[in-house]
Every structure is written in structure tokens, then in C-alpha cells.
C-alpha positions in Angstrom: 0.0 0.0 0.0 1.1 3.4 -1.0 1.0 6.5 0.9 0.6 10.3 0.3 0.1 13.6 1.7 -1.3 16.6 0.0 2.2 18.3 -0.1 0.9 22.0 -0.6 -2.1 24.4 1.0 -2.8 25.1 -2.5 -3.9 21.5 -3.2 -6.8 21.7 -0.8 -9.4 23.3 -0.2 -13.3 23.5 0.4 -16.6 24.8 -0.8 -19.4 26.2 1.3 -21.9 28.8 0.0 -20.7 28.5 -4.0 -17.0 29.8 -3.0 -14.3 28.0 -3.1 -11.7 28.3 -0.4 -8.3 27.8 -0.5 -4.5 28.4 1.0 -5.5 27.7 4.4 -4.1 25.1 5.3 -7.1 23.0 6.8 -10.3 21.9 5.2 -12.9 22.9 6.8 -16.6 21.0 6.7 -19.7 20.5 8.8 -19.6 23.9 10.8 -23.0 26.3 10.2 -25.2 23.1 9.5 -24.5 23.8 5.3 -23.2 21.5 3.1 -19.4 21.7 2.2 -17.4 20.2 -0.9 -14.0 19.2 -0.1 -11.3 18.5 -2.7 -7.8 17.7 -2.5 -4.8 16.8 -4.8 -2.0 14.7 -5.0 0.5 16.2 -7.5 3.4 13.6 -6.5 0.6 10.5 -7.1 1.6 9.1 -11.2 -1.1 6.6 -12.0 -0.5 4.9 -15.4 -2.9 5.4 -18.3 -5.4 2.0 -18.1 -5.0 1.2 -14.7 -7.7 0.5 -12.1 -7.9 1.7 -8.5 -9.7 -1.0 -6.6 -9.4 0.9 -3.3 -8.6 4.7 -1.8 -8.9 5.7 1.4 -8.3 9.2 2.7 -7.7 9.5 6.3 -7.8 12.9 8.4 -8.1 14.5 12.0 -10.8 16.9 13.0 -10.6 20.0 15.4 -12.9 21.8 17.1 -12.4 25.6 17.0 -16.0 26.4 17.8 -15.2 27.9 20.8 -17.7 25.5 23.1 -16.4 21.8 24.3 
């Protein structure tokens, strides 16, 4: 199994509202009960032409900067 990291702020980002936010390091989803759109990139990922991806799996960790516990 491979692994890989987004290697640049500019390769992630979110959408909330119609805008797309990016450069800021985090992602940020599921705050102000809307739907968000994440996206992300891996530029250093070379997958040859005709091959199949079985599997992905992105794994993360979460914060909460709401203020309240």
C-alpha cells in the first residue's frame, strides 16, 4: 500500500456557499449546518494510463475551534 500527503495548502481546499476556499491550510466542513465540498490533490501520485484503482482511502483528523467543548 502506498501512501501520500497533500504536499501543498494550495492543493486543498473547500466549498461552502458557492465559494471555493483555499490556501489555508485545513479543510474545513460540517460547521454552520450547510453542506461543504471538499477537494484535494496529489500532485506527486503518477497513476499509469489504463489502470484501475480498486481501493482509496483518505484518512484525516478533526478539530474543534467552535469555541464550546
Amino acid at each position: 500500500m502506498a501512501t501520500f500527503q497533500v504536499s501543498h495548502n494550495d492543493d486543498d481546499g473547500y466549498k461552502f456557499g458557492g465559494t471555493w476556499q483555499v490556501d489555508h491550510g485545513f479543510i474545513g466542513f460540517g460547521y454552520g449546518g450547510g453542506s461543504y465540498t471538499i477537494g484535494v490533490r496529489f500532485q506527486s501520485v503518477t497513476i499509469p494510463n489504463a489502470a484501475t484503482i480498486l481501493t482509496a482511502t483518505i484518512t484525516g483528523t478533526s478539530e474543534d475551534n467552535s469555541g464550546s467543548n
